[in-house]
C-alpha positions in Angstrom: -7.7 76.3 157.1 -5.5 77.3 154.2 -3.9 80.6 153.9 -1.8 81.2 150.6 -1.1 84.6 150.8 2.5 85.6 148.8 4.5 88.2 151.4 5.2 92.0 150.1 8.6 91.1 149.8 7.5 89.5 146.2 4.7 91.8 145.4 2.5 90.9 142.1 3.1 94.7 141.1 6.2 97.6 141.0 6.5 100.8 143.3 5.2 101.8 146.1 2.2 104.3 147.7 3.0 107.5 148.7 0.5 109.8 150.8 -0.4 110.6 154.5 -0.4 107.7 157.1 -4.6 105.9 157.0 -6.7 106.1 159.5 -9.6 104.2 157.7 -11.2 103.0 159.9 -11.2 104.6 160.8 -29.3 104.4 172.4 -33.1 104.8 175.5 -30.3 102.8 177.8 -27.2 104.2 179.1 -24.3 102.3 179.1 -23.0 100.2 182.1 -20.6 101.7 184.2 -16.8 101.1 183.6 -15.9 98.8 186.4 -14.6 95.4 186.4 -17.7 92.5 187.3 -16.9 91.8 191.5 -14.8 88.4 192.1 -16.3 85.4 192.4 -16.7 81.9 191.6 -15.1 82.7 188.3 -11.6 84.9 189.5 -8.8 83.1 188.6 -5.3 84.0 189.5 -3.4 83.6 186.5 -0.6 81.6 188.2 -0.4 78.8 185.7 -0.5 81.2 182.7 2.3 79.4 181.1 0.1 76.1 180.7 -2.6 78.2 178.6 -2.1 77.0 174.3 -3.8 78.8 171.9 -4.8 76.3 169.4 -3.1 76.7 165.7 -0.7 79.3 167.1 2.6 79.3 165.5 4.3 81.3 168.3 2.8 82.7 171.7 4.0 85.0 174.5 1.7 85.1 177.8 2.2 87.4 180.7 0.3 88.0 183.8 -0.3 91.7 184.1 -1.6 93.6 187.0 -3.9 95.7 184.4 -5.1 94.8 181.3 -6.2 97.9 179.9 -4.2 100.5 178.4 -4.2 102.5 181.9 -1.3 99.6 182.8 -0.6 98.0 178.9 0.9 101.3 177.8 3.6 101.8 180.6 4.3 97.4 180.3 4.9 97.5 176.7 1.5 94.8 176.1 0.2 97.5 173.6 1.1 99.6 170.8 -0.4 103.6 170.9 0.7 104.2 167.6 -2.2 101.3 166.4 -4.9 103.1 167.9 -3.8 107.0 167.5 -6.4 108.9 165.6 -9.6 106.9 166.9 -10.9 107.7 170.0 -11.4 111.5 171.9 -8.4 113.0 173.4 -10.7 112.8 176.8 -12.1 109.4 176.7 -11.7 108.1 180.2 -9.9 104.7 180.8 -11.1 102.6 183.1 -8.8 100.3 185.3 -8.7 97.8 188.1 -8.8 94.7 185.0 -5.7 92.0 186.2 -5.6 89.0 184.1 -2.9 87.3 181.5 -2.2 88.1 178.1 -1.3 86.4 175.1 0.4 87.5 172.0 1.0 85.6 169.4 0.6 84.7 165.7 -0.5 82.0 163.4 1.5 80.7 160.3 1.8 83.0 157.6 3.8 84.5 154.6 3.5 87.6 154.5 5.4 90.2 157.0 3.6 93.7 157.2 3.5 93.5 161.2 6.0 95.0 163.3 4.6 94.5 166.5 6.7 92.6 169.4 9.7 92.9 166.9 8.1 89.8 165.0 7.9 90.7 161.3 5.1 88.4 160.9 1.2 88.5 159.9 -2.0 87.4 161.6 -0.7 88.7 165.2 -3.5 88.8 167.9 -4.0 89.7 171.1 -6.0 88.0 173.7 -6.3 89.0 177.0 -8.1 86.8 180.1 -9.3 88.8 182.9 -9.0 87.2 186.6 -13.1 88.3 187.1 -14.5 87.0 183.7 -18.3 87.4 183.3 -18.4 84.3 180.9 -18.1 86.1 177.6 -16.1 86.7 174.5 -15.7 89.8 172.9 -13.8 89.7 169.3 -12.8 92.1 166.8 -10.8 93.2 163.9 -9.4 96.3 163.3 -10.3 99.3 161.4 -8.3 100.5 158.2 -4.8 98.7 157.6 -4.2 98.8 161.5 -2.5 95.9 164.0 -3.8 93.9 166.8 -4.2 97.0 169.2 -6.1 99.3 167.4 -9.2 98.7 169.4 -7.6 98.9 172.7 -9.1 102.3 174.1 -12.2 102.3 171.9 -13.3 98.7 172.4 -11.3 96.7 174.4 -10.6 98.7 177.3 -14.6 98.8 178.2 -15.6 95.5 177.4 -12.4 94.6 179.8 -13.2 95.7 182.5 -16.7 94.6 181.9 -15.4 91.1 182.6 -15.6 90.2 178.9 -12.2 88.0 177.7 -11.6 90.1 174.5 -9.3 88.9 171.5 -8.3 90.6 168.5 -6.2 90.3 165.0 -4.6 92.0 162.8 -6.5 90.7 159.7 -3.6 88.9 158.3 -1.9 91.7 156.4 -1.2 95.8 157.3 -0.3 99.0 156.1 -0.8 100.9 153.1 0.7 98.1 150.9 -1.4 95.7 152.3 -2.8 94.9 148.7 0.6 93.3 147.7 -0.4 90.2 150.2 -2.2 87.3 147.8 -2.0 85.6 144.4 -4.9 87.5 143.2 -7.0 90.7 143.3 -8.8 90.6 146.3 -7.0 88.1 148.0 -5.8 90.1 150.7 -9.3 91.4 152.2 -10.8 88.2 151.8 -7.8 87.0 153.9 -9.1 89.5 156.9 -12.8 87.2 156.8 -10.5 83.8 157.2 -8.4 85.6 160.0 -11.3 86.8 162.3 -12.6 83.1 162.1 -9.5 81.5 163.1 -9.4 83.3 165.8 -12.5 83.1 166.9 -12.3 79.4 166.8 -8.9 79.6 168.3 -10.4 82.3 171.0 -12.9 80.2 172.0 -10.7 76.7 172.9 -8.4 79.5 174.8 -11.3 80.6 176.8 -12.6 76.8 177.7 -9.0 75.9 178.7 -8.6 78.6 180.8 -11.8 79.3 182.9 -12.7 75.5 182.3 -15.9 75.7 180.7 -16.8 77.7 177.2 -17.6 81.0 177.1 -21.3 81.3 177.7 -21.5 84.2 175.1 -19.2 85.3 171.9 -19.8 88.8 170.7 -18.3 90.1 167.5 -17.8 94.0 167.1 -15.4 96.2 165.2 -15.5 99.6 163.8 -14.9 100.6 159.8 -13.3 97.3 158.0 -13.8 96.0 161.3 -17.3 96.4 161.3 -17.4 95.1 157.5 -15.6 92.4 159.7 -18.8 91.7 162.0 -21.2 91.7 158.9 -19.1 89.2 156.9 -18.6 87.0 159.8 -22.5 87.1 160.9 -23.7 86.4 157.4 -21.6 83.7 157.0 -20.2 81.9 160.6 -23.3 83.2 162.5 -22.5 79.6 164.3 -19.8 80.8 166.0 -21.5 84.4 167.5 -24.1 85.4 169.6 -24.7 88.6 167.5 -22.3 91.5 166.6 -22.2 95.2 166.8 -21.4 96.7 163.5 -19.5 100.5 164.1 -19.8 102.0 160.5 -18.8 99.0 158.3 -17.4 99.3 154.9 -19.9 98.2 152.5 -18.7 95.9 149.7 -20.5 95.0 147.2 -20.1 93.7 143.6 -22.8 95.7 142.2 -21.8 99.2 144.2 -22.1 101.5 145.9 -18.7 100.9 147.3 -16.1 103.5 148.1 -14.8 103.0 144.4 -17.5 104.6 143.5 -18.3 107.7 145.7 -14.3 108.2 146.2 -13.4 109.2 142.6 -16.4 111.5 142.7 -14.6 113.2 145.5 -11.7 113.2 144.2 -12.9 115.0 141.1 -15.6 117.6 142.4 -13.6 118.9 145.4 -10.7 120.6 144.3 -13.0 122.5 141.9 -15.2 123.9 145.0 -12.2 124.5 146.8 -10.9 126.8 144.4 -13.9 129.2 144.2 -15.2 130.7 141.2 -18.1 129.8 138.8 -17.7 126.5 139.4 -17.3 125.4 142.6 -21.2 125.7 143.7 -22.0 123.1 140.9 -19.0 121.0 142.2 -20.5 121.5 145.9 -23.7 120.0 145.0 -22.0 117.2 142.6 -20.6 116.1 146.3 -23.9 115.8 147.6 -24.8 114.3 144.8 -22.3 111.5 145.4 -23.4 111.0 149.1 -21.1 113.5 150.8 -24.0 115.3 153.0 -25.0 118.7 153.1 -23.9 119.9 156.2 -20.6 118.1 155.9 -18.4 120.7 154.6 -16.1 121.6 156.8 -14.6 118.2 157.1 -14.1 118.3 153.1 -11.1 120.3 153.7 -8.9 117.7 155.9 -10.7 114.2 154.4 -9.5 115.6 150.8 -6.1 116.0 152.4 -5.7 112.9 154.3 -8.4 110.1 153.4 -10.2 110.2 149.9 -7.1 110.3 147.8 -5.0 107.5 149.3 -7.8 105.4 150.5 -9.3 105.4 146.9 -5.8 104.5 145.4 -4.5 101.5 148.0 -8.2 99.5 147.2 -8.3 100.1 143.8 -5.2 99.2 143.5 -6.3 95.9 145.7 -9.3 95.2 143.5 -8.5 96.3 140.2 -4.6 96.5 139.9 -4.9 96.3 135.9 -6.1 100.1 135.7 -2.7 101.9 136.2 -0.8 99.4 134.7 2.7 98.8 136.1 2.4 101.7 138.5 1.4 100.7 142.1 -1.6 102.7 143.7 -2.1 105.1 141.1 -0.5 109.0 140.8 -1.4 110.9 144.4 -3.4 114.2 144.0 -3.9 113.8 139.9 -6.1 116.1 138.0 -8.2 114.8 136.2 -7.3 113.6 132.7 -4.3 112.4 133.9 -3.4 109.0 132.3 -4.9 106.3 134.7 -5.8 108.9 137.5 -7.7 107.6 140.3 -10.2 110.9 139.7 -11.4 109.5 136.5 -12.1 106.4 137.8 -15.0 103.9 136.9 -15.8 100.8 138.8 -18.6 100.1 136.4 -17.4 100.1 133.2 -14.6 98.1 134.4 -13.8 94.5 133.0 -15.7 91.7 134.4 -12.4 90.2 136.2 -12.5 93.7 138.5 -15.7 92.9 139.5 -15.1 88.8 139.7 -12.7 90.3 142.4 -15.0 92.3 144.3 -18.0 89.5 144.8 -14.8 87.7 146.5 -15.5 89.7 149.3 -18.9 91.3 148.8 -21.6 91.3 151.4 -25.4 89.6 151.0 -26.8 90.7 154.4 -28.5 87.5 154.7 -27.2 87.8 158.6 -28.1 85.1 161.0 -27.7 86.4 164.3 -28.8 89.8 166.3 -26.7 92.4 164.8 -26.8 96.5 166.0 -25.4 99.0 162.8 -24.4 102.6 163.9 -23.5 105.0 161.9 -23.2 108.8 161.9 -24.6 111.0 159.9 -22.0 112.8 159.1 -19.2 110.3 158.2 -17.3 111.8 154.9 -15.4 108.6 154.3 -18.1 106.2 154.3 -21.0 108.2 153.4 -24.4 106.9 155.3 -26.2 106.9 152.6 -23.8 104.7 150.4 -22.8 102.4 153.1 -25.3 101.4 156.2 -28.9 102.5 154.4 -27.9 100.4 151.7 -26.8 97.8 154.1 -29.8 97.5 156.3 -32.2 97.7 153.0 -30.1 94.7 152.0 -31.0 93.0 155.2 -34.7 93.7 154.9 -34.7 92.5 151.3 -32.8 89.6 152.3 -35.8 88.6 155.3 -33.7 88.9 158.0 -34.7 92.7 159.3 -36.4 90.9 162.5 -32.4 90.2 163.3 -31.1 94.0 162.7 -31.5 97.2 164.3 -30.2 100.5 163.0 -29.2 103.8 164.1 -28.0 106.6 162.4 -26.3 108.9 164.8 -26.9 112.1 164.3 -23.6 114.3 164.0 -21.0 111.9 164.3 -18.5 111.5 161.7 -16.1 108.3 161.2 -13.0 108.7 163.8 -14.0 110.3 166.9 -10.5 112.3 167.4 -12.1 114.8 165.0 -14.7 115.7 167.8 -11.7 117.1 169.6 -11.3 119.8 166.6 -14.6 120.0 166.0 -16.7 120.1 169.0 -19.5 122.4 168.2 -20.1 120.3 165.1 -20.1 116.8 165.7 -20.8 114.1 168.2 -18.5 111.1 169.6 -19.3 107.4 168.6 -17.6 105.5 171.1 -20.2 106.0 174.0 -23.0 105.2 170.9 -21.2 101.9 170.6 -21.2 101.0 174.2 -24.9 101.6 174.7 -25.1 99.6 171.4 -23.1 97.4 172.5 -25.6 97.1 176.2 -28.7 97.2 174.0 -27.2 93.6 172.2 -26.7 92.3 175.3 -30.6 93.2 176.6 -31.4 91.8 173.2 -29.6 88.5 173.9 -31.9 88.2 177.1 -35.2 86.6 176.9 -38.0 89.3 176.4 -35.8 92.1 176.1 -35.9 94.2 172.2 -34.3 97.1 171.6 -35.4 100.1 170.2 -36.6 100.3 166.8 -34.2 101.9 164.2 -33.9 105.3 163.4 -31.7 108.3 163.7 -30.7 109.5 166.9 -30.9 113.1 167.2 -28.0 115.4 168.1 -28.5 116.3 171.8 -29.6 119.7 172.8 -27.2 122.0 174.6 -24.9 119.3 175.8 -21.7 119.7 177.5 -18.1 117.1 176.0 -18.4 115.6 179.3 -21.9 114.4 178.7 -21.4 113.6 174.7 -18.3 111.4 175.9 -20.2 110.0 179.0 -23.7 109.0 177.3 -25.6 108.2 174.1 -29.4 107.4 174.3 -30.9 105.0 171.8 -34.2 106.8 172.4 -36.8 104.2 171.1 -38.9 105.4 168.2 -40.7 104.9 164.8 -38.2 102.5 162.4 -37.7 105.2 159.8 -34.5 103.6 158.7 -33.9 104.0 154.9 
């Protein structure tokens, strides 16, 4: 594989992004309980750990842990909390009881945006080996600009002590100046769709080596990007998979919508409904307009303040680096009319090289394995109407809906740690995903289907507990958009 990404050190532009910390991201059958698969033929003590080689690695560390979720990782240092604050419920239980060996490691690259195990050093991952393995793989990238642990309490903890092996990168380049990786616009996200296939490939040798036969099973899941991630890679390596779950996946797309299109609106309309006055119920319905959903409004407030502003600014400035010239990311907060403000923004009367950049890493949905799409309803980042309905119609119009199932969760929003402010309002995801997550694997069994798409509605007079606990995928009509 060939990887030329430039490091940050030489960036292709001057200056630097200033804002808030991103947290881009970032069901008739109840999920399986939380408990590792019962020892068998296939427990392995993970004696020999040292003789286990992940193929193309540059560099690897492997340790035999006595718990491989984050109920032991956090306390032995094999994680990183600060990757995964911000995603998951305060409450979310963590299962335990998962021994096994991890590795960490990285393969060759340039560039040097990851801190993690004091490495300075791209395309980290994480793969962890439990002693009771069910037979499967379970991969993922991460959501936003996030490292190798990001999906450690939402994903991999569960499918851990499931019995799944689980492995996970860091997409090859991190943080908010992720966009100064590569020669050329776009460069650096199409470096996370190489990245997730290495290490699947790489994932998949690890697995035969150690368990001596291959894994009987690869599942690929992920969650924002990450779940843009799952799309990419079923659409075009559906060889390597089984089928995916997709959690709210960024929807590129050379003709739009994209987020460079609904994110200026955003920026431009809000602050005028903020402030009141004559104007602000025309701005109000201007943001519905642009896909923001009625309903949604009290969630303007904080996503103005911490997500539309920067996120619009570091991809733009990814994709189309030539609209604020010299200055990197754009001017944060500026009104419009501002020269080269982010506000005024507009992707389509951009030049054709802007656009050149974004079929780089656009999406077809001409999948070719089982995929599962969830999304809630009330996600103000990625708006469900200009993100997953597009998506699945692409998938119908590309004659491969037999192959996708949708479900629009009703109340959620994009990271589930804004249940814990909001609990009256809106529902968690993560439990949506593990009964998603179930319903792929039923899928994956001779004569099982699951349910047909459509929205999931918000349940009635439910308690945390039981919104954290369960999420049913109660079968119905397909009245996906």
């Amino acid at each position: 594989m060939r990887f030329s990404f430039r490091p940050p050190t030489r960036p292709r532009r001057r200056g630097g992004p200033a804002g808030l910390a991103l947290a881009f991201l970032t069901c008739a059958l109840a999920p399986a309980p939380a408990t590792a698969a019962p020892a068998g033929p296939d427990a392995i003590h993970c004696t020999h750990h040292t003789q286990v080689r992940v193929p193309g690695a540059e560099h690897q560390r492997t340790a035999c842990l006595q718990e491989l979720t984050t109920a032991g990782t956090v306390a032995s240092g094999h994680t990183d909390p600060a990757d995964w604050a911000g995603l998951t419920p305060k409450d979310l239980a963590v299962p335990s009881g998962v021994p096994g060996l991890q590795i960490d490691g990285y393969f060759p690259d340039t560039s040097t945006t990851n801190t993690n195990n004091g490495w300075n050093h791209d395309a980290q991952f994480v793969i962890r080996l439990p002693d009771r393995w069910n037979g499967g793989l379970v991969v993922a990238g991460t959501p936003g600009n996030r490292e190798q642990y990001a999906n450690d309490r939402a994903i991999a903890d569960w499918v851990l002590s499931r019995g799944y092996a689980y492995a996970a990168t860091d997409k090859g380049n991190t943080g908010l100046a992720f966009h100064r990786d590569g020669k050329e616009p776009g460069d650096a996200i199409a470096e996370w769709n190489d990245r997730l296939t290495q290490l699947t490939r790489a994932a998949r040798a690890t697995v035969a080596r150690h368990y001596h036969r291959p894994p009987s099973r690869t599942l690929v899941t992920g969650m924002s990007n990450g779940g843009y991630l799952v799309r990419w890679q079923l659409e075009n390596h559906p060889g390597l998979y089984d089928g995916g779950v997709d959690w709210e996946g960024t929807l590129w797309r050379s003709g739009g919508p994209t987020l460079l299109n609904f994110l200026p609106q955003a920026l431009r309309h809000y602050p005028v409904h903020a402030a009141g006055g004559e104007g602000a119920d025309a701005a109000r319905r201007a943001l519905h307009t642009a896909g923001f959903p009625a309903g949604s409004e009290f969630l303007w407030p904080y996503h103005h303040k911490v997500y539309w502003d920067l996120t619009q600014r570091i991809y733009r400035e990814e994709l189309d680096p030539g609209f604020d010239g010299p200055t990197e990311a754009g001017t944060p907060f500026c009104a419009p009319g501002t020269p080269a403000c982010d506000a005024d923004y507009d992707y389509a009367a951009r030049p054709r090289e802007v656009h050149k950049a974004m079929k780089k890493i656009a999406l077809t949905g001409r999948i070719g394995k089982p995929l599962i799409t969830l999304h809630g309803t009330l996600d103000v980042l990625l708006p469900i109407t200009q993100d997953s309905d597009v998506y699945a119609r692409m998938v119908r119009q590309a004659g491969r809906g037999s192959l996708h199932r949708y479900y629009r969760i009703e109340g959620g929003t994009h990271t589930d740690a804004l249940v814990d402010s909001h609990p009256e309002q809106l529902r968690p995801l993560t439990p949506c995903h593990r009964t998603a997550f179930t319903a792929l694997e039923n899928w994956l069994t001779p004569g099982h289907r699951p349910p047909a798409s459509h929205t999931v509605p918000m349940p009635e007079r439910a308690d945390a507990a039981t919104l954290l606990s369960t999420c049913s995928l109660k079968a119905g009509s397909d009245t996906a958009p």
